[in-house]
KOLGUKOL-394234 format. One record per residue (C-alpha): residue number from 1; y, z, x. Coordinates in nm, 3 decimals. Each point is the difference from the previous one (the first is absolute). Last residue first. Layout:
BEGIN
R  resi       py       pz       px
R   NUM        Y        Z        X
...
This chain:
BEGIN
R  resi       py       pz       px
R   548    3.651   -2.112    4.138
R   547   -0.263    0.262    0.214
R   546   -0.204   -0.075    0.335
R   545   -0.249   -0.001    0.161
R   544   -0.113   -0.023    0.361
R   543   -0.153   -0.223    0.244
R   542    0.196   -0.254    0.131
R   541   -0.068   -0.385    0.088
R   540    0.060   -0.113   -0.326
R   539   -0.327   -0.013   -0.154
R   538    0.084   -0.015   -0.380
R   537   -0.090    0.255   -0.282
R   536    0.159    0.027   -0.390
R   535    0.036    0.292   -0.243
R   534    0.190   -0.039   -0.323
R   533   -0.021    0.266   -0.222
R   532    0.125   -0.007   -0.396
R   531    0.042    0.336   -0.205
R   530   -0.059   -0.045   -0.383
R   529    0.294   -0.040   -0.302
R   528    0.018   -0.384    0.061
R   527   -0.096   -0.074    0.341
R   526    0.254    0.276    0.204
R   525    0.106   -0.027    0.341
R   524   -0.195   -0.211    0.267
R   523   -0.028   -0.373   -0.003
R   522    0.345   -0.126    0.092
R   521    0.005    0.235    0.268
R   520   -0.337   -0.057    0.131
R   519    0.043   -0.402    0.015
R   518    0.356    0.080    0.179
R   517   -0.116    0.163    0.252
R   516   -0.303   -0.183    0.048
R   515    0.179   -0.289    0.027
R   514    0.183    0.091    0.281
R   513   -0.288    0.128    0.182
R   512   -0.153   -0.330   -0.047
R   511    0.311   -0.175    0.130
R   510    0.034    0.198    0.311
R   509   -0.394   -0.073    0.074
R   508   -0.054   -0.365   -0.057
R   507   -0.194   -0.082   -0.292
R   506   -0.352   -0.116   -0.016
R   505   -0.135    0.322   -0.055
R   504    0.220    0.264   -0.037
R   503   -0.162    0.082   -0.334
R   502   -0.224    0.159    0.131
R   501   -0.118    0.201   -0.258
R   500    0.213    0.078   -0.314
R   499   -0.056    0.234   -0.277
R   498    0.187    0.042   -0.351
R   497   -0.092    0.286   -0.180
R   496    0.057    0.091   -0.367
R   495    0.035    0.337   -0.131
R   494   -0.152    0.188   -0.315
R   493   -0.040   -0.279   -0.261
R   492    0.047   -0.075   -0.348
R   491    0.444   -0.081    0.092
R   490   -0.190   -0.232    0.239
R   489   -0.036   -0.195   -0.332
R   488    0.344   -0.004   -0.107
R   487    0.126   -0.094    0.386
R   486   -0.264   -0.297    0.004
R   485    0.102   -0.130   -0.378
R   484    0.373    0.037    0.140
R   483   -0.054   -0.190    0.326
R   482   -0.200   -0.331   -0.147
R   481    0.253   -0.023   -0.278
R   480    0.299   -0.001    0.225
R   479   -0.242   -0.268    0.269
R   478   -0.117   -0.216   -0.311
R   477   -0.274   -0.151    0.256
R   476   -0.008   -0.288    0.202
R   475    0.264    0.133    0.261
R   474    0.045   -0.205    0.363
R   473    0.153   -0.343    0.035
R   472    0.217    0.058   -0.325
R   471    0.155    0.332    0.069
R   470    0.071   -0.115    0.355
R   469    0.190   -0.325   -0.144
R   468    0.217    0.238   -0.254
R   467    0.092    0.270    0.299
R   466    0.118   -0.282    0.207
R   465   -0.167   -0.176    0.268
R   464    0.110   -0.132    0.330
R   463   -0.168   -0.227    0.252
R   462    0.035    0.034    0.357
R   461   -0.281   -0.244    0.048
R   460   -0.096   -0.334   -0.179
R   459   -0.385    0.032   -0.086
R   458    0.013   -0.111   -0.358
R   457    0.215    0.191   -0.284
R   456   -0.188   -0.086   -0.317
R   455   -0.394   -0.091    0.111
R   454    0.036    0.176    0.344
R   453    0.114    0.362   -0.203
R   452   -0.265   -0.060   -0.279
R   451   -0.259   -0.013    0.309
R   450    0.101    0.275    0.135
R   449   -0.015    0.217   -0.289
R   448   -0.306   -0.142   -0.134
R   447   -0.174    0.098    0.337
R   446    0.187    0.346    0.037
R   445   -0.123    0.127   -0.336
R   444   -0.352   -0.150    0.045
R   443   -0.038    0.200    0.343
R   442    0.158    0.286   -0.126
R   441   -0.280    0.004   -0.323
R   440   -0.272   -0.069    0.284
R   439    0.125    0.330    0.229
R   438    0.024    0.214   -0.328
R   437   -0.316   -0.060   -0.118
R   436   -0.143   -0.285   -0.187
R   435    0.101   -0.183   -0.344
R   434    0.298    0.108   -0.201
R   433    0.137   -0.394    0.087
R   432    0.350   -0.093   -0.177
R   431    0.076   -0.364   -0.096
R   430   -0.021    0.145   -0.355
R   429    0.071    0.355   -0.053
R   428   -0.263    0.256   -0.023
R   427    0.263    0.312    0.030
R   426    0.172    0.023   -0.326
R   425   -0.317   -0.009   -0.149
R   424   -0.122    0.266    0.167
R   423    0.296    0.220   -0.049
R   422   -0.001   -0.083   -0.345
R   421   -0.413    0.065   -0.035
R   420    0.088    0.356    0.237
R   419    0.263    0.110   -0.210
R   418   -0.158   -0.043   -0.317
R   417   -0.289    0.204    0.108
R   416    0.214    0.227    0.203
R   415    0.004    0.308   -0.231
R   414   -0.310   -0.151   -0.245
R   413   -0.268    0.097    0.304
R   412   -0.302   -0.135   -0.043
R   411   -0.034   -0.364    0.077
R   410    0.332    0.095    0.232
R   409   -0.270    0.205    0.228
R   408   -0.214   -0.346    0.078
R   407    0.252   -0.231    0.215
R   406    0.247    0.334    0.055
R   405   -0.037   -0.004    0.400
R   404   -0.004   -0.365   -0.025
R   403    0.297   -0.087   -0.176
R   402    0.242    0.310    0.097
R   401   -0.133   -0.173    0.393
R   400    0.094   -0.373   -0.097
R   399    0.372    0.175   -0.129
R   398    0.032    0.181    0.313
R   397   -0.118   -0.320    0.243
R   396    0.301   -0.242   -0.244
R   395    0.287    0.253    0.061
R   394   -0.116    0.014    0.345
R   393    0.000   -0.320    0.021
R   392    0.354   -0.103   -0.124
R   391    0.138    0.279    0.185
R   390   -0.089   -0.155    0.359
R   389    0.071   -0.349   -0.143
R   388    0.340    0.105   -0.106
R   387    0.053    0.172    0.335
R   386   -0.131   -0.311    0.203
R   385    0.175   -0.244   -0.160
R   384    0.387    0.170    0.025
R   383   -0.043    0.052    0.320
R   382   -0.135   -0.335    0.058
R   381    0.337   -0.118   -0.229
R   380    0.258    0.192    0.188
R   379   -0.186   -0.125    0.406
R   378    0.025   -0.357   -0.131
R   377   -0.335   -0.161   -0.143
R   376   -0.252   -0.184    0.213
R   375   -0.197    0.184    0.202
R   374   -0.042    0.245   -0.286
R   373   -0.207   -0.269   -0.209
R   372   -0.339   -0.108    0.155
R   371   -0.006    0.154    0.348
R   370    0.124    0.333   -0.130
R   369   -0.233   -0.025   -0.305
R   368   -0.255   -0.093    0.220
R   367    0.038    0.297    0.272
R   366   -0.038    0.236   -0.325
R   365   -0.342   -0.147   -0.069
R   364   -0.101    0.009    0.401
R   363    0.087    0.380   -0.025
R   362   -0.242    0.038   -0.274
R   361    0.092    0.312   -0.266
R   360   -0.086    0.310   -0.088
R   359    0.116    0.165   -0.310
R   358   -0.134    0.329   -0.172
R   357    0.172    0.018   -0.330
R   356   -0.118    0.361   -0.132
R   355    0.060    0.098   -0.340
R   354   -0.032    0.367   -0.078
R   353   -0.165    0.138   -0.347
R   352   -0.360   -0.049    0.165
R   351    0.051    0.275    0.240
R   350   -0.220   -0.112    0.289
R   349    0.269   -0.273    0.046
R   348    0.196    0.216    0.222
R   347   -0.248    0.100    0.252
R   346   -0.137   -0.370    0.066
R   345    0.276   -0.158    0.008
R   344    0.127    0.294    0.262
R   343   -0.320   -0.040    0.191
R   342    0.005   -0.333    0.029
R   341    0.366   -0.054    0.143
R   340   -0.060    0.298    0.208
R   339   -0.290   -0.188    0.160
R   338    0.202   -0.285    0.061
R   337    0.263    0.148    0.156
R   336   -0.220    0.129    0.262
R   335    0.153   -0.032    0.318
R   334   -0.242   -0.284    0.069
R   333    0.268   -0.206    0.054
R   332    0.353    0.108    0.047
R   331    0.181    0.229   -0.232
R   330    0.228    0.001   -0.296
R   329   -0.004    0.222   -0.352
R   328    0.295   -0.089   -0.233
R   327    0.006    0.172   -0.341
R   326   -0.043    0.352    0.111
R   325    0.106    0.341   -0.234
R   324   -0.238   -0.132   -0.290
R   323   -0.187    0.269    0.010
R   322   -0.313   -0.165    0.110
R   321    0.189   -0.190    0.292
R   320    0.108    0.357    0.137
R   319   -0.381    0.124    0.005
R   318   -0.110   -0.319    0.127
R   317    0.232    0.025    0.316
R   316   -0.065    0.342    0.020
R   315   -0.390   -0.115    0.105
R   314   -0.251    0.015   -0.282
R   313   -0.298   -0.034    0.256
R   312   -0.245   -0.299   -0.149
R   311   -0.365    0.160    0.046
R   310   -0.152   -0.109   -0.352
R   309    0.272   -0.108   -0.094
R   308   -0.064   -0.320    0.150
R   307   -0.294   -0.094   -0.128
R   306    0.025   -0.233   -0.218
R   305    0.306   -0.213    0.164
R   304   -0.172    0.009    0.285
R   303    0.020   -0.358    0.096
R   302    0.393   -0.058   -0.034
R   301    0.029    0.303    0.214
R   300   -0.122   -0.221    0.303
R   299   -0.152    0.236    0.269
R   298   -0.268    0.013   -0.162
R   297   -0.203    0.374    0.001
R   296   -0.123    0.232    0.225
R   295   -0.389   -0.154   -0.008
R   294   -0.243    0.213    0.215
R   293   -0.425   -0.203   -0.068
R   292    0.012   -0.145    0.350
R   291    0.168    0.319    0.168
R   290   -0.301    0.209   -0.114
R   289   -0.267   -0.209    0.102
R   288   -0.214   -0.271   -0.055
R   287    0.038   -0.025   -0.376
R   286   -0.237    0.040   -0.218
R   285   -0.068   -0.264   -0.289
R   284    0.096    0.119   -0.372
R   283   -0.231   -0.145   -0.280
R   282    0.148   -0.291   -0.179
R   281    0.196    0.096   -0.338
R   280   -0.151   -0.079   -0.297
R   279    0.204   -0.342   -0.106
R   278    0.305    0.045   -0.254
R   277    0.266   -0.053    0.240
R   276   -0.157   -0.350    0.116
R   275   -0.019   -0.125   -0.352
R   274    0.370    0.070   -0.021
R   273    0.072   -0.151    0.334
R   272   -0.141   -0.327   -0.119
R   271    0.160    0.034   -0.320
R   270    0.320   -0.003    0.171
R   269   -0.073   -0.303    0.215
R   268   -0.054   -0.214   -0.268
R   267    0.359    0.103   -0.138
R   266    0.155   -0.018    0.359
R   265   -0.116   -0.382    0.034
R   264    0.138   -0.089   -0.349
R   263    0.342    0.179    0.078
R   262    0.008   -0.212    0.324
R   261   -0.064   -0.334   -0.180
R   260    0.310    0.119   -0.251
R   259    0.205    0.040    0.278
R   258   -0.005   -0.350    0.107
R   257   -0.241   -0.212    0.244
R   256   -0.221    0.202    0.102
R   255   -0.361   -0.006    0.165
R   254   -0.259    0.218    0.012
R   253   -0.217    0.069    0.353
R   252   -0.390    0.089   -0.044
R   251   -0.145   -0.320    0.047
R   250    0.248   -0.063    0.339
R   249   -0.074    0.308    0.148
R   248   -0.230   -0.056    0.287
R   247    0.211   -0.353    0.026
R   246    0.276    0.097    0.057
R   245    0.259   -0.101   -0.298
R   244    0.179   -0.311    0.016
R   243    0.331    0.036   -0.233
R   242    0.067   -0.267   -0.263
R   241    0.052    0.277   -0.253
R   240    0.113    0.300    0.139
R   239   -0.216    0.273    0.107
R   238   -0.156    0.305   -0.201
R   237   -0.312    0.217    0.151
R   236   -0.152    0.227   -0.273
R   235   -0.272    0.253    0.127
R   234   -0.255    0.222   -0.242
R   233   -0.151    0.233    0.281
R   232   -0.317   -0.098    0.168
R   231    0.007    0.183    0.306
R   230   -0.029   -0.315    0.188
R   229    0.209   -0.190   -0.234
R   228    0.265    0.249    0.005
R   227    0.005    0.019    0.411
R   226    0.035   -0.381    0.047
R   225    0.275   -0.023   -0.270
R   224    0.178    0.290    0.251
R   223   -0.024   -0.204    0.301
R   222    0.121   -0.326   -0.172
R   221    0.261    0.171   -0.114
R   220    0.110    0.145    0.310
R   219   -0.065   -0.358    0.169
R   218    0.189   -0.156   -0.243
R   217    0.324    0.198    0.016
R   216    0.051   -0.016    0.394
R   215   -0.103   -0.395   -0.079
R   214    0.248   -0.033   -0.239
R   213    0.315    0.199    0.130
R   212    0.157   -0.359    0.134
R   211   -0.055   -0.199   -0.392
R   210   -0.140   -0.324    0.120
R   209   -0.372    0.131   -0.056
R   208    0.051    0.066   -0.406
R   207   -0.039    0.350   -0.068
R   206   -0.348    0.191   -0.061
R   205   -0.041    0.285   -0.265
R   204   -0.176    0.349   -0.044
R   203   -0.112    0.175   -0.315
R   202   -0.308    0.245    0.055
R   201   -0.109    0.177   -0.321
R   200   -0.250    0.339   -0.030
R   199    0.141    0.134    0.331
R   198   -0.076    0.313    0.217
R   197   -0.163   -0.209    0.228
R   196    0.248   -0.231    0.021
R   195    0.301    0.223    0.157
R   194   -0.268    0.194    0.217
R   193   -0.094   -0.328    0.146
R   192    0.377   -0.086    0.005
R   191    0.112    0.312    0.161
R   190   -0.284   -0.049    0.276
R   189    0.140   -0.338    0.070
R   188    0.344    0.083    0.010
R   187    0.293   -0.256   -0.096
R   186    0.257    0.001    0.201
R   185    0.394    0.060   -0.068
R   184   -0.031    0.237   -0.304
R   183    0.247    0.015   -0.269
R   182    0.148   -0.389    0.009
R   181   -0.358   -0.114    0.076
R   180   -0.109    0.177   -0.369
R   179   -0.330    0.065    0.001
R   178   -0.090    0.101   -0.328
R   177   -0.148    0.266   -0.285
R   176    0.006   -0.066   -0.364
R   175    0.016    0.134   -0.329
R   174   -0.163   -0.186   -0.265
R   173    0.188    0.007   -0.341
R   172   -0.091   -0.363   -0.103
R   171    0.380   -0.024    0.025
R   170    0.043    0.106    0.322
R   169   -0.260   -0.258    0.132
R   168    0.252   -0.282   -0.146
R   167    0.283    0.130    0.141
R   166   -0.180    0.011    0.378
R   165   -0.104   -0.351   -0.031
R   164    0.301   -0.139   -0.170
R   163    0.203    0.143    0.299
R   162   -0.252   -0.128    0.217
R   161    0.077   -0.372   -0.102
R   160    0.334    0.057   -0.038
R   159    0.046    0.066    0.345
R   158   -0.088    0.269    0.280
R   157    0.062   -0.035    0.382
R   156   -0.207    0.223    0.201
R   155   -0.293   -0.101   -0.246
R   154   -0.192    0.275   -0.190
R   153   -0.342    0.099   -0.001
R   152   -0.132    0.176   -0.257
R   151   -0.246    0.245   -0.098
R   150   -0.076    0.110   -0.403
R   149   -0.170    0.343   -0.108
R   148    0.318    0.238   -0.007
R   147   -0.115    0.267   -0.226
R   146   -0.322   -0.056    0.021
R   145   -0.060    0.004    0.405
R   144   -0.348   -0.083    0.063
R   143   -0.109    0.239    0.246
R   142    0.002   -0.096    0.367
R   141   -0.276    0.035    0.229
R   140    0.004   -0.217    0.324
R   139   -0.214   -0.056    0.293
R   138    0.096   -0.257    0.265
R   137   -0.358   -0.128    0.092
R   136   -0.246    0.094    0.261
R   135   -0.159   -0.313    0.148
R   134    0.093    0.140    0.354
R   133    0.019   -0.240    0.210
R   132   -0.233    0.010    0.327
R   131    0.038   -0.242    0.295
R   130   -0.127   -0.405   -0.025
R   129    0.299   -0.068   -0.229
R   128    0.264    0.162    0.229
R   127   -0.137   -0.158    0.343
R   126   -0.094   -0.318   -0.178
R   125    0.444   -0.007   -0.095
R   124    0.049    0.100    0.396
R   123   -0.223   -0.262    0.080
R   122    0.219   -0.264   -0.197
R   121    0.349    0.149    0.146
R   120    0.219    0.265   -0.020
R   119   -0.074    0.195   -0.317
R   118    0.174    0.219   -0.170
R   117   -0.179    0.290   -0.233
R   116    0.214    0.071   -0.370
R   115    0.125    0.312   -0.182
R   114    0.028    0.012   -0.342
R   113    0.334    0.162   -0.053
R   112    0.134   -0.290    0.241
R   111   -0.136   -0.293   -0.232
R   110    0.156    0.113   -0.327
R   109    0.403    0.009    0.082
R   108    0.078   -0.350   -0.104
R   107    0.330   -0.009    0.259
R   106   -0.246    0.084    0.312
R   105   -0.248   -0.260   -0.163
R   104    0.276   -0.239   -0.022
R   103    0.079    0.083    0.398
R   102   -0.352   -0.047    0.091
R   101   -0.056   -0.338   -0.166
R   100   -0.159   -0.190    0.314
R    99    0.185    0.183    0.312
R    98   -0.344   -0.137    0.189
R    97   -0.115    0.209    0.344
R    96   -0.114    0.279   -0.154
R    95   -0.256   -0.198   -0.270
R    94   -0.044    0.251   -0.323
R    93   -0.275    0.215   -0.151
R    92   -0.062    0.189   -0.283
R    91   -0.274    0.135   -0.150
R    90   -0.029    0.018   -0.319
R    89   -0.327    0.254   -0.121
R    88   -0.124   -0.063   -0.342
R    87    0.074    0.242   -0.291
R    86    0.059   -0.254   -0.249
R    85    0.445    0.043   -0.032
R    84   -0.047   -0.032    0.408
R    83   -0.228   -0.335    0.014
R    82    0.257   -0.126   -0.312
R    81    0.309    0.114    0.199
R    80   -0.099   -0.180    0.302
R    79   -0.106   -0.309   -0.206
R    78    0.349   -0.059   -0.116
R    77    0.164    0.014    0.337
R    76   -0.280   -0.235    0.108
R    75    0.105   -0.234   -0.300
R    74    0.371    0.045    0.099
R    73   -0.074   -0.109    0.359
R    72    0.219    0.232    0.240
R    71   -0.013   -0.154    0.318
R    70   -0.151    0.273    0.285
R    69   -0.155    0.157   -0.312
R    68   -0.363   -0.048    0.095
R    67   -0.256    0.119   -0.276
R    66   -0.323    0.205    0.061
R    65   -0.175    0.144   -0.264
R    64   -0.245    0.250   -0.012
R    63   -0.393    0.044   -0.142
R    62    0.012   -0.310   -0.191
R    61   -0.119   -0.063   -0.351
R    60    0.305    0.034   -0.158
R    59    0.234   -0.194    0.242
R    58   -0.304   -0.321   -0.050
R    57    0.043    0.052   -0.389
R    56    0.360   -0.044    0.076
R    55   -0.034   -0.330    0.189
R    54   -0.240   -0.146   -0.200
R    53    0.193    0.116   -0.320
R    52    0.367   -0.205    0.190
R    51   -0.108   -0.339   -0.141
R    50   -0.063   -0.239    0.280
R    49    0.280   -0.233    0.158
R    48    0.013   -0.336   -0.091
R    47    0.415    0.032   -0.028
R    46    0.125    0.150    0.332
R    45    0.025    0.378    0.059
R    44   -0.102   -0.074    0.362
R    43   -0.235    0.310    0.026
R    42   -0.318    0.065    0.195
R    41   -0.229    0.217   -0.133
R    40   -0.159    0.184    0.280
R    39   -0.316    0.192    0.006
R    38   -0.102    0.254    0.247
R    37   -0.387    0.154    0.035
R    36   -0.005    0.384    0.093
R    35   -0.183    0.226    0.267
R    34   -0.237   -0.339    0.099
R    33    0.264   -0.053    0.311
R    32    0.077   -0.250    0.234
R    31   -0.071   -0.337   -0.172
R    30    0.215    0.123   -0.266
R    29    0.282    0.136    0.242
R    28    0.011   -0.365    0.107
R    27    0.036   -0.184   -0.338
R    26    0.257    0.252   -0.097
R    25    0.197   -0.068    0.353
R    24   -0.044   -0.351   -0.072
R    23    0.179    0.018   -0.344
R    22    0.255    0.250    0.077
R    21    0.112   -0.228    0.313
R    20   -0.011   -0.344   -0.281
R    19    0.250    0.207   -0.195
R    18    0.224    0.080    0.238
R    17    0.010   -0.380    0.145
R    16    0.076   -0.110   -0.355
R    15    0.265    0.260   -0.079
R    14    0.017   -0.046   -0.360
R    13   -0.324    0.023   -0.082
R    12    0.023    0.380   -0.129
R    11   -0.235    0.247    0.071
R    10   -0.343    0.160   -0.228
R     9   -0.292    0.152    0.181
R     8   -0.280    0.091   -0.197
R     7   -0.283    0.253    0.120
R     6   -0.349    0.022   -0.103
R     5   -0.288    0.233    0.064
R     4   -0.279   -0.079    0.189
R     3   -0.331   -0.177   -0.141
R     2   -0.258    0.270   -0.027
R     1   -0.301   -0.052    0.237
């Protein structure tokens, strides 16, 4: 007689007397029933623990899982996704009468999209396990999505750290798709499935314990690490140094200590995902039904930013923006200021004489330069501050995009090719970084700002700074010289664009409006002999555009 199949049952030690009723109840429904043979792993994530390959082969070989998420282990979090991302049955289950973690997991998202069976007491559990489950699996079919190949997972409070992350996969020219807390609340099981299964490059990170949105954070990442092993996709997980990793992970996690450990762990990363793109592509799997296989897109703009105009609806809005006619567009979330961001950069620069500065930066970097410097200085001098900064940078992000739009056409072309190696020159300053995007050149900007600011003036409020002083703590560059070699050379082009998105963040809402005001009436008019459009976006609690 064939030996019956195999079941594992993962839960979380935490709750001693919990764990001891799953373990007697899976002793009992063994002695009940030859339908299906339980095995438990208990966990303590202690040191003298076994590796985590017995546990995974033991996932692989069994017909369903079963994994108690009264108290939300990270390893059993982990080994959810991995029974899901290998086409195992996880079934859920959680105690009614213990709170446990319930309120994380309602804040995690995850657990509710999956469904789970409560149980009452020890025969109620041998009740469950002695009945039928259903060892059908979740099914999923995703093509690999080349155009945007990477996942990630984002924190709900981002820092340098994922700054440099996100700069650094921008520059290896892999667009990416991610869950971005600030965007959607919860984090959807089925969306992350479909998320990874259409991935060639997972990226996820876990934050130090003390932070309080770490364990919300870790459990989605832990969740989604779980379902890129089991489906096999190339998956990077990046924690700070002298952080204790889970232990179903801990092999797998890189540590940083500096930006340049990050940029290491992105470069191995990248050539993971490359191999991954270039693999015959795995035979389709049907899906149960209709409403299974129906995808209506992601509600994040951010993640369809290859796609989009494929079905985007060129509302008046974008019509009026095109022209030029609307240099202010405001709305509340999810009004969709983001996707007319996107499709106007995308629309514009299609003709390759226009220059497009498309700008988006990090509320929590603009919060630091308030926290760092403004709260200091006199309400003349932060005025002062801000609007040199604000002109400063653009300056600098229109220069850095002449640079790189023109990297490999000045080789050829003699009517900027003298231009371009002045302007370049002119630009690569000392005690200047070029490197990263936008959101990491901001980030250095603001840091040697504010710390130039501590070293001369210290932390003594109300203090006031003439023009001179300003001049000093800011520019780097030949600003006169800077200006005229960008107005000559824009002189070679059709138009250029300056675009904003949310740039509210981190500022309070009279003062953001107030800025954009003035930001788009400095910057619109004439650049040189060619027209000049500045078009920014903030959620200000209206929705409707308007003109400066």
């Amino acid at each position: 007689m064939a030996d019956p199949p195999t079941a594992f049952v993962a839960y979380s030690s935490r709750e001693a007397a919990l764990a001891r009723l799953v373990e007697d109840a899976v002793y009992v429904a063994n002695g009940k029933s030859d339908r299906v043979r339980y095995e438990v792993w208990l966990y303590n994530d202690v040191p003298g623990n076994p590796l985590i390959s017995p546990i995974l082969d033991r996932i692989e070989e069994s017909a369903y899982v079963i994994a108690d998420v009264t108290t939300l282990n990270l390893n059993v979090v982990y080994e959810i996704g991995f029974a899901i991302g290998s086409r195992k049955r996880a079934y859920l289950i959680r105690h009614h009468g213990t709170a446990g973690d319930k309120g994380v997991a309602r804040e995690a998202g995850i657990f509710d999209t999956l469904g789970y069976h409560e149980y009452s007491d020890q025969d109620d559990l041998v009740r469950r396990l002695t009945s039928n489950i259903d060892p059908e699996p979740l099914q999923f079919s995703v093509e690999l999505d080349h155009r945007a190949p990477v996942y990630l997972v984002e924190p709900p409070v981002k820092g340098l750290a994922v700054t440099a992350m996100i700069a650094r996969l921008k520059k290896a020219r892999y667009r990416y798709r991610s869950f971005i807390p600030g965007e959607d609340v919860r984090l959807s099981a089925v969306d992350a499935i479909r998320q990874v299964a259409c991935s060639s490059g997972v990226l996820v990170t876990l934050e130090e314990t003390a932070k309080p949105h770490a364990l919300v954070h870790n459990i989605r990442s832990m969740f989604v690490a779980g379902l890129a092993d089991g489906m096999g996709k190339p998956l990077l997980v990046l924690c700070p140094a002298g952080t204790d990793a889970p232990l179903d992970v801990r092999d797998e996690v890189r540590h940083y200590r500096h930006d340049g450990d990050i940029a290491d762990h992105i470069a191995e990363l990248v050539l993971q995902v490359t191999d991954h793109l270039q693999q015959d592509a795995p035979p389709p799997i049907e899906m149960g039904s209709l409403l299974q296989s129906l995808h209506i897109g992601n509600p994040t703009a951010e993640n369809e930013m290859a796609t989009l105009s494929e079905y985007y609806l060129q509302t008046d809005e974008y019509q009026r923006a095109l022209q030029g006619s609307v240099n202010l567009a405001v709305g509340r979330k999810g009004s969709g200021k983001t996707a007319l961001f996107i499709q106007l950069r995308d629309k514009i620069r299609r003709d390759k004489r226009n220059v497009v500065v498309d700008l988006r930066p990090e509320g929590y970097q603009l919060i630091k330069l308030k926290e760092d410097i403004l709260a200091y200085l006199s309400e003349g001098s932060r005025q002062h501050l801000i609007t040199a900064f604000w002109e400063y940078l653009i300056l600098l992000e229109v220069a850095y995009k002449l640079l790189e739009k023109d990297e490999y056409t000045h080789r050829h072309n003699h009517d900027i090719r003298e231009l371009y190696l002045e302007l370049q020159a002119t630009y690569k300053v000392e005690d200047f970084s070029v490197e990263g995007d936008f959101s990491e050149r901001l980030m250095v900007l603001s840091q040697r700002i504010s710390d130039e600011y501590r070293t001369k003036y210290g932390t003594g409020t109300e203090q006031k700074l003439t023009t001179e002083q300003v001049t000093e703590l800011l520019y780097r560059h030949d600003l006169a010289k800077l200006r005229d070699l960008i107005s000559n050379y824009l002189e070679r082009k059709a138009a250029v664009w300056i675009l904003f998105d949310n740039l509210d963040k981190g500022w309070s809402t009279p003062r953001c409006c107030a800025a954009l005001s003035t930001l788009v009436g400095r910057s619109s008019g004439r650049c040189g002999r060619r027209t000049g459009h500045c078009i920014a976006s903030c959620s200000c609690g209206t929705t409707s555009t308007s003109t400066s």
